[in-house]
N, CA and C of each residue as an Amber inpcrd file, in Angstrom:
protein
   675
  21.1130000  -3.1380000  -2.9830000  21.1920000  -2.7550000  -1.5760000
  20.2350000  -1.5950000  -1.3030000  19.6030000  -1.4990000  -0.4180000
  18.7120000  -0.3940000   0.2830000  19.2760000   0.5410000   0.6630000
  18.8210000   1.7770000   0.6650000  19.1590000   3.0480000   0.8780000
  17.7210000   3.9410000   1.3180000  18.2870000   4.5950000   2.2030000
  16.8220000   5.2950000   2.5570000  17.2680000   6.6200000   1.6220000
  16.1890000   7.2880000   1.4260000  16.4050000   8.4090000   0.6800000
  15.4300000   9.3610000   1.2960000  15.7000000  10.7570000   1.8280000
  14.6820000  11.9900000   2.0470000  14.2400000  12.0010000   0.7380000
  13.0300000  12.7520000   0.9420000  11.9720000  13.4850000  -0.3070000
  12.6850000  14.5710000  -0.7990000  13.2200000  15.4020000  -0.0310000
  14.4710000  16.2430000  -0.0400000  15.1870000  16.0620000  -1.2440000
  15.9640000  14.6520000  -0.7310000  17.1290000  14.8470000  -1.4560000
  16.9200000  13.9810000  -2.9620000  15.5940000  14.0920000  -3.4450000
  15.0150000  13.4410000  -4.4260000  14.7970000  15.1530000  -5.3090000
  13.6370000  15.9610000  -5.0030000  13.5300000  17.4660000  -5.1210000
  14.9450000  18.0140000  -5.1930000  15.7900000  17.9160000  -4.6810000
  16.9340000  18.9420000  -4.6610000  18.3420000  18.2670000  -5.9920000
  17.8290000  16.8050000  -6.3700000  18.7110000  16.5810000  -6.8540000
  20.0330000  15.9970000  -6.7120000  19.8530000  15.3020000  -5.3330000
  21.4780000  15.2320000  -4.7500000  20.6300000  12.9910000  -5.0930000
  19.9840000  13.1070000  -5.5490000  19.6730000  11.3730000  -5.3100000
  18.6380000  12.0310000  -6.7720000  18.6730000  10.2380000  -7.6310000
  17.8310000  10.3390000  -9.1310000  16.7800000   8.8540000  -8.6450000
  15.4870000   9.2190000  -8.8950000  15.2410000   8.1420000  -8.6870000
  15.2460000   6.8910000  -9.6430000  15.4940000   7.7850000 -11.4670000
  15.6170000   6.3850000 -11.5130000  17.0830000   5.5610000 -11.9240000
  17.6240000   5.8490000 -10.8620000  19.0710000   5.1760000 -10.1640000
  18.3980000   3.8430000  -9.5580000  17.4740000   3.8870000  -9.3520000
  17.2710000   2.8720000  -8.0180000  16.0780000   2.1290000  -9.2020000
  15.7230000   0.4540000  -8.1950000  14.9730000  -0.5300000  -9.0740000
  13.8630000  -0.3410000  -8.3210000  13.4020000  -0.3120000  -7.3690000
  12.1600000  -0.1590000  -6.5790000  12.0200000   0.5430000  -5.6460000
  10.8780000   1.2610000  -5.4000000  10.7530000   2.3330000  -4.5720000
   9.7320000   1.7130000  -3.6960000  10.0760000   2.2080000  -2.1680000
   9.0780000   1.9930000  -1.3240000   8.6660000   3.1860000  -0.6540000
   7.1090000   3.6910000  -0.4350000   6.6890000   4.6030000   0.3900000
   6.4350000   4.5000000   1.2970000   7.2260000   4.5350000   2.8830000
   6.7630000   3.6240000   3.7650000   5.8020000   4.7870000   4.5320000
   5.1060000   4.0950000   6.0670000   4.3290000   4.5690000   6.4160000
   4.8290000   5.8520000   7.3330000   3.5940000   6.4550000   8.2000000
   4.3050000   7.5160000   9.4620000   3.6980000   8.9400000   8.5600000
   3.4350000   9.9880000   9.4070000   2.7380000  11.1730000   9.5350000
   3.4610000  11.4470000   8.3810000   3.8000000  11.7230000   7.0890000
   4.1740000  12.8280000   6.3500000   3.7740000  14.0370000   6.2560000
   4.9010000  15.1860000   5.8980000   4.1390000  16.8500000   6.3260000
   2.8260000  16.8690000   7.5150000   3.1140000  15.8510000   8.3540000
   1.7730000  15.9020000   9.7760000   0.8010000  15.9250000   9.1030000
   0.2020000  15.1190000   7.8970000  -0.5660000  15.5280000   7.6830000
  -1.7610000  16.0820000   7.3050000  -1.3000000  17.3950000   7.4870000
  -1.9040000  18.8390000   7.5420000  -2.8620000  18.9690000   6.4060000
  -2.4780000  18.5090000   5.5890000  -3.9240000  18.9790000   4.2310000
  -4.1730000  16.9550000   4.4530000  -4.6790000  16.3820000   4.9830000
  -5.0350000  15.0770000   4.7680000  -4.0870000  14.1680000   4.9800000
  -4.2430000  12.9320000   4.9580000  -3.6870000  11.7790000   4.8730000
  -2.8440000  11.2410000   4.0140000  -1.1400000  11.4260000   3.7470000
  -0.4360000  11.5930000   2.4930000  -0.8700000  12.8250000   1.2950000
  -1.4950000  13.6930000   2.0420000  -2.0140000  14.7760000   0.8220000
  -0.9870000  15.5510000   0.4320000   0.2510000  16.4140000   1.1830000
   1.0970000  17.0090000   0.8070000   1.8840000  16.0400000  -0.1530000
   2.2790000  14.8720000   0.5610000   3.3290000  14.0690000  -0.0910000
   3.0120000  13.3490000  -1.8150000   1.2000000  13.6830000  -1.4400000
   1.1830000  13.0520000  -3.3550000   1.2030000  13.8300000  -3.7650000
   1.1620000  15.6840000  -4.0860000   1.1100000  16.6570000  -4.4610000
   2.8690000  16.6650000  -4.8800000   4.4080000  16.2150000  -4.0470000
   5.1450000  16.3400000  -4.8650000   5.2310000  14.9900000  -5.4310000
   4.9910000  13.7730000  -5.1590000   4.6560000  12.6990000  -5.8940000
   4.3700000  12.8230000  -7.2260000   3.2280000  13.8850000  -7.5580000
   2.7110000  13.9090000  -8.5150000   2.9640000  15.3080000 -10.0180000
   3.6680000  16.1390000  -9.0550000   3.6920000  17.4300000  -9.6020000
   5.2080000  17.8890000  -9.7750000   5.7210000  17.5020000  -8.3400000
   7.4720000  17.8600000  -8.1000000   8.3830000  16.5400000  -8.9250000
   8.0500000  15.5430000  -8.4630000   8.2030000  14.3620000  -9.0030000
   7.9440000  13.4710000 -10.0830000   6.5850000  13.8690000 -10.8530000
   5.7380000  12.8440000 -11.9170000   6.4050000  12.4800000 -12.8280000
   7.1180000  13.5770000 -13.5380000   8.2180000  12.7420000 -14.7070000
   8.8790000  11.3480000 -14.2560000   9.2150000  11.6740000 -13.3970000
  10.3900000  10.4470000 -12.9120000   9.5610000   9.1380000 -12.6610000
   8.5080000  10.2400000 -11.6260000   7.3950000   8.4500000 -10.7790000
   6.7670000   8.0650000 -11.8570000   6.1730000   8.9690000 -13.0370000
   5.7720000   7.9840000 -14.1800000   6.4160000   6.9750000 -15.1920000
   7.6760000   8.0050000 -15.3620000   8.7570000   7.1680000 -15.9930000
   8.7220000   5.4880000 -15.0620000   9.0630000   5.8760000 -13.9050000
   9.4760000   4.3800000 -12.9510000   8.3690000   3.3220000 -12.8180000
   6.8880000   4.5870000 -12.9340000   5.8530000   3.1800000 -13.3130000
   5.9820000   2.2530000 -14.7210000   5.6870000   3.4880000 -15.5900000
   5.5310000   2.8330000 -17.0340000   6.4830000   1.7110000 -17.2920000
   8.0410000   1.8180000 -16.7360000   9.0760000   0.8440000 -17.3520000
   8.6990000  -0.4740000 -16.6240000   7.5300000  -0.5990000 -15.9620000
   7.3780000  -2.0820000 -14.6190000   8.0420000  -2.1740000 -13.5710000
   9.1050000  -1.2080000 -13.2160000   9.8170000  -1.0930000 -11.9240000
   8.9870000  -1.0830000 -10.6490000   8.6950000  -1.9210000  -9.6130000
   8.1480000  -1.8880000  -8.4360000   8.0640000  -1.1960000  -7.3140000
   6.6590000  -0.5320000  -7.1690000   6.3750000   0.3480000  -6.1610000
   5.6930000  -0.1790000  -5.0440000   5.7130000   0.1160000  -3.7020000
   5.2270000  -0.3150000  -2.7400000   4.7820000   1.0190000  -1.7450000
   3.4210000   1.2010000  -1.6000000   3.3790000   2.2570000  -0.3520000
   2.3900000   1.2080000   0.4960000   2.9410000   1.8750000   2.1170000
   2.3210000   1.5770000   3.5140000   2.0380000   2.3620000   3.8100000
   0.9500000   2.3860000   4.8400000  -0.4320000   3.1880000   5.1760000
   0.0410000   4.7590000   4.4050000   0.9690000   5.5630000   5.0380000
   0.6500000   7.0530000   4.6600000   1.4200000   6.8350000   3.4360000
   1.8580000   6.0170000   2.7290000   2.4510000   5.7360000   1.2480000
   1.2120000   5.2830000   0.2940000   0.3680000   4.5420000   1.0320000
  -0.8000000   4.1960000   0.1990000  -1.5100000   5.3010000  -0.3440000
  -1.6170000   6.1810000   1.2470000  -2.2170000   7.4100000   0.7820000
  -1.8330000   8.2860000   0.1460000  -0.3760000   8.5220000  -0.3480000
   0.3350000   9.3870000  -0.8690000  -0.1570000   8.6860000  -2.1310000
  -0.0280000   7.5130000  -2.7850000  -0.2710000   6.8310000  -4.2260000
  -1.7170000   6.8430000  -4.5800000  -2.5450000   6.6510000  -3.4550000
  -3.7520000   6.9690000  -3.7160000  -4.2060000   8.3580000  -4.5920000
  -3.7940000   9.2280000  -3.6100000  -3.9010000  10.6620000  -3.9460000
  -3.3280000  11.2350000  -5.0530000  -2.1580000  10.5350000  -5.2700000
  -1.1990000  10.8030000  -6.7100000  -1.8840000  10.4570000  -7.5700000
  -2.5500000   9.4320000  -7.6010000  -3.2640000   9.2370000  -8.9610000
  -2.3770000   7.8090000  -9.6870000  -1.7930000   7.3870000  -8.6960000
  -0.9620000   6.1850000  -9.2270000  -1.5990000   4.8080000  -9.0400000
  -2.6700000   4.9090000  -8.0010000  -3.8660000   3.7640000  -7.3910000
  -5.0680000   4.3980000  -7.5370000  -6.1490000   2.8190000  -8.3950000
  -5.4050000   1.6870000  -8.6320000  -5.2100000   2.2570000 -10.0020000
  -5.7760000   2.9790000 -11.0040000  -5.3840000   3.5560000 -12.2140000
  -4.2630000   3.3790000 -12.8160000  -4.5510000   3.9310000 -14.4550000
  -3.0490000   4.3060000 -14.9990000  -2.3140000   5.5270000 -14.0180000
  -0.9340000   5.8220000 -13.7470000   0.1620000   6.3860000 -13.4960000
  -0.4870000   8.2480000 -13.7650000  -0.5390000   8.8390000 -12.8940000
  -1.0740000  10.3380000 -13.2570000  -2.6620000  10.8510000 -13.3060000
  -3.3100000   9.6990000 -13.4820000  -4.7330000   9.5890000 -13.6070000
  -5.3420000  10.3370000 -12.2070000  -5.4090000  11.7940000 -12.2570000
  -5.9930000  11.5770000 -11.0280000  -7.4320000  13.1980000 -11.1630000
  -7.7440000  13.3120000 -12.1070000  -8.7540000  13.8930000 -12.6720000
 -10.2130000  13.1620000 -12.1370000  -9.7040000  11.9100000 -12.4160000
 -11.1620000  10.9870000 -12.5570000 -10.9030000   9.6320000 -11.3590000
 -10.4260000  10.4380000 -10.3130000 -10.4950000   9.8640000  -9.0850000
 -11.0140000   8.5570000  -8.8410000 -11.1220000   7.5920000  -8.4210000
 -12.1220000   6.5890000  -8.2290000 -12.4160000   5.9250000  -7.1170000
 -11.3160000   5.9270000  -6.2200000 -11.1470000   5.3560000  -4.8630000
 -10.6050000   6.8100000  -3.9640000 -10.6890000   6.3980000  -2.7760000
 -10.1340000   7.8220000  -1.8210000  -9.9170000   6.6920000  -0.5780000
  -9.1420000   7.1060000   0.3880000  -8.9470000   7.0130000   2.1670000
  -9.5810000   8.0220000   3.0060000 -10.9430000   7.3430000   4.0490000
 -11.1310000   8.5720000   4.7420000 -11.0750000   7.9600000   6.0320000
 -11.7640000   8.2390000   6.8280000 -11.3270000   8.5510000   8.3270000
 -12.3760000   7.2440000   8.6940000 -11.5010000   6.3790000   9.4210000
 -12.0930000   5.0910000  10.4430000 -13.6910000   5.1950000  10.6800000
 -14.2770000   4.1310000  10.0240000 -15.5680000   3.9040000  10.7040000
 -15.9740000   4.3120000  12.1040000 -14.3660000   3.9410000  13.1750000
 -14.5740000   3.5210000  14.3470000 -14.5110000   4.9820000  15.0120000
 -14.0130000   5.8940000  14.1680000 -13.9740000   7.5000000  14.8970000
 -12.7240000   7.6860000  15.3020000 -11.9520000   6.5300000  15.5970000
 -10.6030000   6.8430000  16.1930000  -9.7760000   6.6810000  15.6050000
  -8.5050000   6.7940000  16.1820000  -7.3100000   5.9200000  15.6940000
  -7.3600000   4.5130000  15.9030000  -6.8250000   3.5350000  14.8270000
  -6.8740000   1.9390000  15.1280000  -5.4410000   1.5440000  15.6040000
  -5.4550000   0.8540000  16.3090000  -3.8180000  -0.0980000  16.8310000
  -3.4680000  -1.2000000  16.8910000  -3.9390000  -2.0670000  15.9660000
  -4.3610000  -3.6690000  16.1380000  -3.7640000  -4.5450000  15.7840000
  -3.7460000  -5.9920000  15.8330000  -3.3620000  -6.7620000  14.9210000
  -4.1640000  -7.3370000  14.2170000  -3.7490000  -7.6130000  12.9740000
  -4.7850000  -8.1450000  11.9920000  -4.5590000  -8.9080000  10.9050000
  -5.6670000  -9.6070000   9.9800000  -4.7580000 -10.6400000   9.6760000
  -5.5750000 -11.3030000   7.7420000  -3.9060000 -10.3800000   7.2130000
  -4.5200000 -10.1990000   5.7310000  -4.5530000 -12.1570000   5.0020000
  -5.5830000 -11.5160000   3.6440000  -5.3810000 -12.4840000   2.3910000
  -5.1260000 -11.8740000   1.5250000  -4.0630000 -12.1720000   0.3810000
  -3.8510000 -12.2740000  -0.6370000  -4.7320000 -12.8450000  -1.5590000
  -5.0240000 -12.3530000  -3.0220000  -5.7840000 -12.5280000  -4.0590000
  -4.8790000 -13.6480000  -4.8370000  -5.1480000 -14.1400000  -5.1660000
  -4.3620000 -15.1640000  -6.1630000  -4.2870000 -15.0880000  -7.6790000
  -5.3560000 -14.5750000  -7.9600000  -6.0310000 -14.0410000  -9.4040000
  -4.9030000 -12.4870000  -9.4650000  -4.7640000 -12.0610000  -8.3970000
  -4.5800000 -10.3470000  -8.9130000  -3.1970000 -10.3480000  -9.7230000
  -2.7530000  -9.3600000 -10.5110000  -1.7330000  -9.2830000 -10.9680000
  -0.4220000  -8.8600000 -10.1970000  -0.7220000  -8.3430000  -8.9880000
   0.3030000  -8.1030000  -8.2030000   1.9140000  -8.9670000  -8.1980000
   2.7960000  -8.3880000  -8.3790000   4.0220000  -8.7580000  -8.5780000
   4.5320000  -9.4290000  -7.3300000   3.5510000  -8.6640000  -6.1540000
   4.1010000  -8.3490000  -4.4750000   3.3820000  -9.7320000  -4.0190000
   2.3570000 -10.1000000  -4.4630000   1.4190000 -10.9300000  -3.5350000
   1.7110000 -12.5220000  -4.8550000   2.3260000 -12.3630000  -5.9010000
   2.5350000 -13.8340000  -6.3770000   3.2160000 -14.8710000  -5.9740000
   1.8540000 -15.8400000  -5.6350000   2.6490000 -17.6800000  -4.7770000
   2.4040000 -17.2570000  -3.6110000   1.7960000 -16.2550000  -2.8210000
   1.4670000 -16.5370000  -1.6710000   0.0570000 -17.2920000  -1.2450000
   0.1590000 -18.4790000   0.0870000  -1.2940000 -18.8390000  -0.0450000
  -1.3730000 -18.9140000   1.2590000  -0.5250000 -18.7050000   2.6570000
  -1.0680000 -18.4600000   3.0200000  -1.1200000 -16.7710000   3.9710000
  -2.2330000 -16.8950000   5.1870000  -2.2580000 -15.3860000   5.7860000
  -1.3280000 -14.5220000   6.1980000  -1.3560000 -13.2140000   5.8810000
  -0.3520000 -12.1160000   6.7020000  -1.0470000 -11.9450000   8.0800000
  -0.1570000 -12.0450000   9.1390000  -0.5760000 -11.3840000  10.4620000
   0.6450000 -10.3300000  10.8020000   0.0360000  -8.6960000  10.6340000
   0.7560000  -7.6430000  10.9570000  -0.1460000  -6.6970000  11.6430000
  -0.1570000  -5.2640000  12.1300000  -0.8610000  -4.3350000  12.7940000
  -0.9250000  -3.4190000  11.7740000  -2.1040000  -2.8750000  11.7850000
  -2.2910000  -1.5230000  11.6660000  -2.3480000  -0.5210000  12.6960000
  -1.8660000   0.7870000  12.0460000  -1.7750000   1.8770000  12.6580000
  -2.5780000   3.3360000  12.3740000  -3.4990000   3.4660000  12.0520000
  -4.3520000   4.7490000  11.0620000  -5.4660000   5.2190000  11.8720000
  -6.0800000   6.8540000  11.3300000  -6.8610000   6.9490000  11.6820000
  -7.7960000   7.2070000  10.1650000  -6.8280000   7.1440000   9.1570000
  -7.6660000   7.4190000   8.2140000  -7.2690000   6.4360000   6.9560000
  -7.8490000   5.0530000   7.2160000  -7.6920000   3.9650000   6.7840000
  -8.7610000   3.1780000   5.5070000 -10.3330000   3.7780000   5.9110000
 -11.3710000   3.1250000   4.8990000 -11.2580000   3.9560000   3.8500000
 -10.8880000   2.3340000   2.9390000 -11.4830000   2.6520000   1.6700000
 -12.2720000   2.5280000   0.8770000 -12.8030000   3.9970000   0.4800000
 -13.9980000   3.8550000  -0.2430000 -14.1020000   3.7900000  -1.9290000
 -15.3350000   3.5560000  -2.2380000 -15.2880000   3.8430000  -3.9160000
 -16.2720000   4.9410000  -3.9790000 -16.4540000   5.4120000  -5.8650000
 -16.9910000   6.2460000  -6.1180000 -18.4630000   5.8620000  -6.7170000
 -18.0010000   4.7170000  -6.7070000 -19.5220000   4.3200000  -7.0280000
 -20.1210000   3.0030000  -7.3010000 -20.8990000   2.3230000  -7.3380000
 -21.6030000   0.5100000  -7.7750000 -20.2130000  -0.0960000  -8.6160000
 -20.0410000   0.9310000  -9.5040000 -19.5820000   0.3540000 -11.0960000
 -17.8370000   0.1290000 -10.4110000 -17.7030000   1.0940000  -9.9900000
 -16.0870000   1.5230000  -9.2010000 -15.5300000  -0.0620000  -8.7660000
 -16.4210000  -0.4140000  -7.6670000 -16.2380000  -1.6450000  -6.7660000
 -16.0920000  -3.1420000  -7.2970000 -17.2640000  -2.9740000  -9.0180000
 -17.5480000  -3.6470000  -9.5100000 -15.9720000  -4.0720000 -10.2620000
 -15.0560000  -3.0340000 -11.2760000 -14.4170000  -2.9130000 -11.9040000
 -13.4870000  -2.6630000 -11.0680000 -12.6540000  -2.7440000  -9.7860000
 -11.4580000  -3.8700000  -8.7130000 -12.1270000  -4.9080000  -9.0010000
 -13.1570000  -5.6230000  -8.5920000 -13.4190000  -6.8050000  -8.6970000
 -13.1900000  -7.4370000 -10.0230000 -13.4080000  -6.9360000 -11.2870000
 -13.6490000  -8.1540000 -12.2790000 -12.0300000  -7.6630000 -12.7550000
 -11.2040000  -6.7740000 -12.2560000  -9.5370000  -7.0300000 -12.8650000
  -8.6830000  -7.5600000 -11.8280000  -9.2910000  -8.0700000 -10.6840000
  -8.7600000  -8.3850000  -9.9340000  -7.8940000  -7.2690000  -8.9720000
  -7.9530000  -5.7320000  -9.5060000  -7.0230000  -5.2600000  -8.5660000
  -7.0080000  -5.0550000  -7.0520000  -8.2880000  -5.8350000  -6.4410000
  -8.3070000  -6.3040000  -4.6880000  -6.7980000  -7.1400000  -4.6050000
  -5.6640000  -6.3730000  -4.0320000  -4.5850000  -7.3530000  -3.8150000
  -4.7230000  -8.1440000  -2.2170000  -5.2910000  -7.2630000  -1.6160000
  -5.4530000  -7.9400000  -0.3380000  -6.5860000  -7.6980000   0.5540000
  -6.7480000  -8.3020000   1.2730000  -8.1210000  -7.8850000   2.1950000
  -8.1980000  -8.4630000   3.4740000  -8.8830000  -7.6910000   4.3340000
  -9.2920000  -8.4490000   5.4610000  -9.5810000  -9.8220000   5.9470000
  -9.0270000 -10.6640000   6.1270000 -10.0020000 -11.8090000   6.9500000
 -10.8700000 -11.6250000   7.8410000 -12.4640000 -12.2230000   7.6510000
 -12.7440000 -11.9510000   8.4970000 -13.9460000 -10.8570000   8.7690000
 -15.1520000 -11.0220000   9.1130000 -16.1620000 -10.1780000   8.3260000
 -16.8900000  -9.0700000   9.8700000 -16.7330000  -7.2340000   9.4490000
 -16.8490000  -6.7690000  10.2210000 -15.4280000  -6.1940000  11.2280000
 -15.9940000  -5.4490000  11.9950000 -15.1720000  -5.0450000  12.9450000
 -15.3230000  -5.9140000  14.1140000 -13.5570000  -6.4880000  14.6590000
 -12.5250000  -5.4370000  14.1990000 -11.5510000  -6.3660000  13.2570000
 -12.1190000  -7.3880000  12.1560000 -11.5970000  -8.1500000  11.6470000
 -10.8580000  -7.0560000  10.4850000 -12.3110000  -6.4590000   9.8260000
 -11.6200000  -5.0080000   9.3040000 -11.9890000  -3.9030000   9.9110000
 -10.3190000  -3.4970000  10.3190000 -10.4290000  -2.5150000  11.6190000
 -10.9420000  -0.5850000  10.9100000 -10.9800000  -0.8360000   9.5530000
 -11.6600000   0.6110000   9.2620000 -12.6570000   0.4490000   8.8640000
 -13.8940000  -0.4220000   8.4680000 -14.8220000  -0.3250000   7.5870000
 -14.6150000  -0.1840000   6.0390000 -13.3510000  -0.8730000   5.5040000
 -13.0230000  -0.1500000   4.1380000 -14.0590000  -1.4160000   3.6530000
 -14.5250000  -0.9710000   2.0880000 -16.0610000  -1.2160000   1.4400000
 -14.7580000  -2.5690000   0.7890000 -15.5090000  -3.7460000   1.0370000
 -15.0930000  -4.6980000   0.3660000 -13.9050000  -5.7190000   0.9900000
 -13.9830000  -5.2500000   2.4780000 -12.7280000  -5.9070000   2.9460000
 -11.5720000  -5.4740000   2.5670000 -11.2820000  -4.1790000   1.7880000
 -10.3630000  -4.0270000   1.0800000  -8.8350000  -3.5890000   2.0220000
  -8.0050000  -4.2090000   2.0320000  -6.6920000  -3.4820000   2.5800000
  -5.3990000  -3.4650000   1.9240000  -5.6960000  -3.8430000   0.6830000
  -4.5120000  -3.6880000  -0.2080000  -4.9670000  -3.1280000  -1.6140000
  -4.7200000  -2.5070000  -2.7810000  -4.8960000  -2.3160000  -3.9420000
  -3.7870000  -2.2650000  -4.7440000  -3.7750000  -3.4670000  -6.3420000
  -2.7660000  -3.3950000  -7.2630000  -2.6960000  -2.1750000  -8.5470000
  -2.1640000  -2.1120000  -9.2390000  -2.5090000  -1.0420000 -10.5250000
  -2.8370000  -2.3680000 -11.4790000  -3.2720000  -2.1390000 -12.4470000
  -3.3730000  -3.4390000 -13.6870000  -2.5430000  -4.2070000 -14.3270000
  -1.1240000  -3.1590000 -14.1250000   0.3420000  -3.4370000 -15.0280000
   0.6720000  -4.4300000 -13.2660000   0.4320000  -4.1910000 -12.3320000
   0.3710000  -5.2490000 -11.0870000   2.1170000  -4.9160000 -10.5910000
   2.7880000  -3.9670000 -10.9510000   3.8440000  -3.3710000 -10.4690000
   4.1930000  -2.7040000  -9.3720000   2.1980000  -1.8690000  -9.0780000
   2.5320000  -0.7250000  -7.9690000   1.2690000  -1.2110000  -7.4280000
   1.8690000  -1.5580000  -5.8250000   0.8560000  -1.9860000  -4.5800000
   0.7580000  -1.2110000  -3.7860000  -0.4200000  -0.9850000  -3.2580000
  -0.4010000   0.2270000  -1.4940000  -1.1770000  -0.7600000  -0.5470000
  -1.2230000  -0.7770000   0.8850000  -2.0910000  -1.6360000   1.8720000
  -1.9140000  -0.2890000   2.9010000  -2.7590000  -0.6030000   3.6430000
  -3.0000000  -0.0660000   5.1440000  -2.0790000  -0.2570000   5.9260000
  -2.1950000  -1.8110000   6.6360000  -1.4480000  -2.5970000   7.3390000
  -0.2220000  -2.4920000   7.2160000   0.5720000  -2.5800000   8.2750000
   2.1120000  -2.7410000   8.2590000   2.6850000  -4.1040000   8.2230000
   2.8640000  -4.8990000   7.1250000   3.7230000  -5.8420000   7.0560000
   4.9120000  -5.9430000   7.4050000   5.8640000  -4.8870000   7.0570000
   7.3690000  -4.7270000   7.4850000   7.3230000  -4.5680000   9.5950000
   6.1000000  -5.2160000  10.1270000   6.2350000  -5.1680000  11.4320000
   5.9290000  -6.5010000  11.8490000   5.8340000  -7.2510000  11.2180000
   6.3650000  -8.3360000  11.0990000   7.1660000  -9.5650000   9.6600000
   8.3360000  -9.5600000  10.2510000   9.3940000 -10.1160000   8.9770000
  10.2970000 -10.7410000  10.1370000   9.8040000 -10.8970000  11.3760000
  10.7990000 -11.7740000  12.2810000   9.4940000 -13.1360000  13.3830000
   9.4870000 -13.7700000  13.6490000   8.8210000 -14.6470000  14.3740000
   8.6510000 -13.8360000  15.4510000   9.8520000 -12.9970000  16.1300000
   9.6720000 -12.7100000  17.8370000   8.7110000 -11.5060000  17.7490000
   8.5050000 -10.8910000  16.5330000   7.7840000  -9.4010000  16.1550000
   6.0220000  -9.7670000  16.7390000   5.9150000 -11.3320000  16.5750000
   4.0360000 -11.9110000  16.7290000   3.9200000 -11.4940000  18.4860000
   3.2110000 -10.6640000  18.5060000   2.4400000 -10.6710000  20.2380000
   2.2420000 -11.5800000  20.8870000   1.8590000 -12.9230000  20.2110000
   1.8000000 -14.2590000  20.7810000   2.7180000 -15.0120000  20.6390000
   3.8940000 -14.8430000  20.4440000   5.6090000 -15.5280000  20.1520000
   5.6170000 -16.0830000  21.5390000   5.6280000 -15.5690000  23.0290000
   6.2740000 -16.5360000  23.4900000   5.1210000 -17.5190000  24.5130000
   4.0920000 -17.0980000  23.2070000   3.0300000 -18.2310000  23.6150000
   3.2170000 -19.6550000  22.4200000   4.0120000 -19.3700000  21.6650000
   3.7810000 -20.5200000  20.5840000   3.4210000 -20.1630000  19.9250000
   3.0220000 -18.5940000  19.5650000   2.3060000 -18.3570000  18.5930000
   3.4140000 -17.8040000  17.0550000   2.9200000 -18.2270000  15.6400000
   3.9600000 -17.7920000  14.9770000   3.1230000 -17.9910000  13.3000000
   4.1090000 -17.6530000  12.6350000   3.4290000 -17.8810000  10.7630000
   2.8110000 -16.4660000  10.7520000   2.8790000 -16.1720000   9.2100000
   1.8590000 -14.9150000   8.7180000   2.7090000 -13.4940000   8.7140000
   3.8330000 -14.3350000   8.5720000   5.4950000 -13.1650000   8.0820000
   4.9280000 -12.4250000   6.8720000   4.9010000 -11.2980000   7.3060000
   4.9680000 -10.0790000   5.9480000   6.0020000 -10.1610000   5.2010000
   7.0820000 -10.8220000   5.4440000   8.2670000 -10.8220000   4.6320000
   8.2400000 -11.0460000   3.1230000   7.0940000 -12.1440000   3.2750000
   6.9780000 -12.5820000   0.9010000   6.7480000 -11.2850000   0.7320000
   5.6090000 -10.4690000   0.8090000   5.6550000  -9.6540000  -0.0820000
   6.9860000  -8.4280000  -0.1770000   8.1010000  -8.3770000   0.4050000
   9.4110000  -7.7420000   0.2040000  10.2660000  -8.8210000  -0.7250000
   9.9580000  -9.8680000  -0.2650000  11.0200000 -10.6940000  -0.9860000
  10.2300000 -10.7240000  -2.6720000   9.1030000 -10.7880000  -2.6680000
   8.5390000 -11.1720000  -3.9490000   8.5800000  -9.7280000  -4.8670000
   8.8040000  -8.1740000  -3.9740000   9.0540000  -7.2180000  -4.8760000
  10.5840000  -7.0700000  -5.2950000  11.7040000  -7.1960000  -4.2920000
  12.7040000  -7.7130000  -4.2890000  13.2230000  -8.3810000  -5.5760000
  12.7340000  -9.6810000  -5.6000000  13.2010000 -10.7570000  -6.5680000
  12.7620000 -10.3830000  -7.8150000  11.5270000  -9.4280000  -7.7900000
  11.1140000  -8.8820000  -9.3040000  11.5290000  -7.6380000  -9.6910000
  12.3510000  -6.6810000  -9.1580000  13.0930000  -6.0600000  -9.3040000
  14.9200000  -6.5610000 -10.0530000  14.9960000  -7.3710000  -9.7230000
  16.4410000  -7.9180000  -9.9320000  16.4260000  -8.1170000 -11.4050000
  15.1070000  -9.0200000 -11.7550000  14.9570000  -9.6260000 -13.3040000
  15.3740000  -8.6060000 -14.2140000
C-alpha cells in the first residue's frame, strides 16, 4: 500500500526507508528550488540520506523520480551511474532551449533494449505533459552520449524530431534515463497525469491510449517479487 512520506519524516526518523519496497520522487518545486533544479533535495538524497538510498539501490528495490525527482537523482549521483557516483558527473538538467517554462503535451517511446524494470513489454506510446523550466538534458561529452547509447540506458525519449516534439532541446531526444542494474528510472514528463482516459485533452473528442499507467504498474509488480 502507498504512503506518502515528508523528507522530514525520513531525516527525523519517525519513517525508515528501508521499510518500504519502492520509492518514488515525484515532481513540484522542492526547497523552491533555490540552489537549482532538485539541488537542495539531492544534497539530502545524497549526504542526509545515502546510507539508506544506497542500501535501497544496491538490493534492486525500485526507484522512480519525475521531473524535480529526476533532478534530485540526477544531482545525487544515482543517474544514470553507479548509486553515489557523483564526482565524475556525466549528464546534468539545464534550463529549456525555449527560455521559458514548458506546459505541453507530449508524447513518449520506450526503449525495448533498455534494462529498465519500469518500461519492460511496453510497445506502445506514452501521451502525458510536461511541466519544467529546467528540463534539457545534456551530456559531458561525444563519448558520454555514445556510452547511454551502446548500454541502452536511453529509457525513453521524445517522439518526434525538434521542437516542440521535444519540448526542451534535451541532446538525443532524451526524456527518460535508466541506471544499468535498470532498477532506478527518472523522466521529465509527467506520466502519473495521465493513468485515467478522461485525464487526455482530447477525451471528449475520441481521443484516448498512451496511459502512463504501465510504467507504475510495471514498477509495482517488480517490487512485490
Amino acid at each position: 500500500r502507498p504512503e506518502i512520506v515528508h523528507v522530514n519524516q525520513l531525516l527525523q526518523g519517525e519513517r525508515r526507508l528501508l521499510d518500504y519496497q519502492l520509492l518514488l520522487l515525484p515532481g513540484g518545486f522542492s526547497y523552491g528550488d533555490d540552489l537549482g533544479a532538485g539541488g537542495l533535495w539531492a544534497l539530502d538524497v545524497r549526504h542526509r540520506l545515502g546510507q539508506d538510498v544506497r542500501r535501497f539501490v544496491e538490493e534492486g528495490r525500485p526507484v522512480l523520480g519525475i521531473c524535480n525527482g529526476f533532478q534530485a537523482l540526477v544531482r545525487a549521483g544515482l543517474l544514470p551511474g553507479p548509486a553515489g557516483e557523483t564526482r565524475d558527473r556525466k549528464v546534468t538538467l539545464a534550463p529549456n532551449d525555449s527560455g521559458h517554462f514548458e506546459c505541453r503535451w507530449v508524447t513518449l517511446a520506450a526503449n525495448r533494449d533498455s534494462p529498465s524494470v519500469f518500461t519492460q513489454g511496453m510497445d506502445g506510446p506514452i501521451h502525458c505533459p510536461v511541466a519544467h523550466g529546467e528540463g534539457r538534458l545534456v551530456v559531458r561529452d561525444p563519448e558520454t552520449a555514445r556510452w547511454l547509447q551502446e548500454e541502452q540506458l536511453i529509457a525513453l525519449t521524445y517522439a518526434g524530431q525538434g521542437y516542440p516534439a521535444n519540448p526542451n532541446g534535451s541532446v538525443l531526444n532524451i526524456a527518460g534515463l535508466t541506471n544499468p542494474a535498470g532498477n532506478v528510472l527518472g523522466l521529465m514528463p509527467h506520466p502519473e497525469d495521465h493513468v485515467f482516459p478522461w485525464q487526455h485533452p482530447g477525451w471528449r473528442r475520441g481521443e484516448e491510449g498512451g496511459l502512463g499507467l504501465a510504467l507504475f504498474r510495471n514498477g509495482i509488480r517488480y517490487a512485490g517479487k
